[in-house]
N, C-alpha and C positions, 0 to 999 in steps of 0.2 A: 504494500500500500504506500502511495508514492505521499510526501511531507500535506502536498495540498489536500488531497482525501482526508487526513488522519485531522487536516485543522477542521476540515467542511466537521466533517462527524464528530470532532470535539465542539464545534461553535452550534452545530445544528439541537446537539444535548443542551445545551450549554441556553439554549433559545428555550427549549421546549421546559427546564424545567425552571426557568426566570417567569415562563407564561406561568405557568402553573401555580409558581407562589404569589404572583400578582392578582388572580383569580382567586386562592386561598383567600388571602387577604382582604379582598372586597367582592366575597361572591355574589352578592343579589346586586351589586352597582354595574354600572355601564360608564367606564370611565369616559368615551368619547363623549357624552353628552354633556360633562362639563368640559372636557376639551374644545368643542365645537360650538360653546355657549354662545348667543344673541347679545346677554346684556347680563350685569347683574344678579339679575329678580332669576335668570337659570344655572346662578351658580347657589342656588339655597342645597343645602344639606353637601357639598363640594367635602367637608370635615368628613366625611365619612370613607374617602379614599385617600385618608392622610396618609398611611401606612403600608398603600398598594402604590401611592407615590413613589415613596423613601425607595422603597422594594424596585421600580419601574426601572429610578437608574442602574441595576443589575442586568435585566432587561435591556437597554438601551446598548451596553456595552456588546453583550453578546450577539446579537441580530446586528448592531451595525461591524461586527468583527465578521461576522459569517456573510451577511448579503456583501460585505465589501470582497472577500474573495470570490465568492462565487460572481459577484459583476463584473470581477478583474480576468477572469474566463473569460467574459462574453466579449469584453472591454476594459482595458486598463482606466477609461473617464470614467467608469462607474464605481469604481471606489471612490473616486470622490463625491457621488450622490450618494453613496451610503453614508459619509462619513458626514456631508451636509444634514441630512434626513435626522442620524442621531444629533445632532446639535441641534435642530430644530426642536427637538425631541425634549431634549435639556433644560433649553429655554421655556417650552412646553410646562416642565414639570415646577421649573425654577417659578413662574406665573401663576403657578396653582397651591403651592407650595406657600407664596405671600398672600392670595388669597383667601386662603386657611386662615393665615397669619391676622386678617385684618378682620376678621370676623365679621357681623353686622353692621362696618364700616366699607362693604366693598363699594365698588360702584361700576359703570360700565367700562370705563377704562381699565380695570381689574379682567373682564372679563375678554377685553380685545388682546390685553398681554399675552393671554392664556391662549386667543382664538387665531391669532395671528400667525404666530412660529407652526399652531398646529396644523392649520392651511398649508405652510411650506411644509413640514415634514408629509403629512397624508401625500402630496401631490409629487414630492420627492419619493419614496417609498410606491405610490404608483407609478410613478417612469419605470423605477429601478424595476418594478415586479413584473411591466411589460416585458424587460430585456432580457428576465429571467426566464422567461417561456421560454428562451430557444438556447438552452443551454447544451454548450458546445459537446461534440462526441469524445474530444480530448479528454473530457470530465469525467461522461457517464456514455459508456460505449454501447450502450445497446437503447435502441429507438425505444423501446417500452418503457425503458429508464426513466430516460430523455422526456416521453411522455405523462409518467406518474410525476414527475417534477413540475416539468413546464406547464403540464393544464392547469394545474391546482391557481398555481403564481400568475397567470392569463386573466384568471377568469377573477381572481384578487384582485389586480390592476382595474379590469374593467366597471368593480362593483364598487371599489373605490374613486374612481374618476365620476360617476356617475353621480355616485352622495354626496360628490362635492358642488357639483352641478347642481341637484337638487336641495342643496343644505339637510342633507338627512343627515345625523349623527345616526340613526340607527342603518341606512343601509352601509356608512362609510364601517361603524363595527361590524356588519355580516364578514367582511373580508377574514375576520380570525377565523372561521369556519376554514374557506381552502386554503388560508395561510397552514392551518394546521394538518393540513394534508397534505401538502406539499412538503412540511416540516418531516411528516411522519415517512414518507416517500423518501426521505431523505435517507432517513436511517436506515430504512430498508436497503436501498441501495449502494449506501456508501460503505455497510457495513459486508457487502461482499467481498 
């Protein structure tokens, strides 16, 4: 198993169990919906994924270490929208983080800090997941591979590009659905 394999299926683990304890942590929440907030008045109850926060920058680390190699497959420029996406990311949480912080004092500016970065990262993260559909034979040598990967990340880009067009924070979250199968196709494969 050649260095790049051995990092995809370290950073791929490495994704899937950062997801996991994010979801632990604020199971019955939808973090996108205060990422994606209007104004204010839809950051009420925001305290309640203070701790799925904290957790998030773990998360942040490992998916933008893995989507950056696997972009740098397809394309050396896509490591740098990976590594743009998780810094969007950052600022994302660093926004949500002080809005916690400010309690019954937020205001809509509070909620643009937050909605702002998370625009870039979402739309950074759907380029990146379009390019990741055609993930090179270098990587993953057999087309069924190739296929259990790239549909998953295809059809993620396109449901993400679409919520953002529509302002839906819930269709931009459906995307973890074939994020996670595309995650999980990973392992399958990488671990051959």
């Amino acid at each position: 198993m050649t260095l790049r394999r051995r990092a995809v299926l370290a950073l791929t683990v490495a994704t899937l169990l950062t997801a996991a304890l994010n979801v632990a942590l604020a199971p019955n929440e939808r973090p996108v919906v205060f990422e994606l907030a209007p104004n204010a008045d839809a950051l009420q109850g925001v305290e309640r994924i203070q701790a799925q926060t904290h957790a998030d920058f773990l998360f942040i680390g490992a998916y933008t270490g893995l989507w950056g190699i696997l972009g740098a497959s397809v394309h050396p420029s896509l490591t740098t929208i990976a590594i743009a996406a998780g810094l969007a990311d950052v600022a994302e949480n660093v926004g949500i983080l002080r809005a916690i912080a400010r309690g019954a004092a937020r205001t809509d500016d509070d909620a643009r800090s937050i909605r702002s970065p998370s625009y870039v990262k979402w739309s950074l993260l759907a380029a990146l997941w379009s390019t990741l559909a055609f993930v090179p034979a270098s990587l993953v040598a057999t087309f069924a591979g190739r296929l259990s990967i790239g549909l998953p990340y295809a059809v993620a880009a396109v449901v993400c590009i679409v919520g953002l067009i529509l302002s839906s924070p819930w269709l931009v979250g459906v995307t973890a659905g074939p994020i996670a199968v595309a995650l999980i196709a990973q392992l399958v494969v990488f671990l051959r």
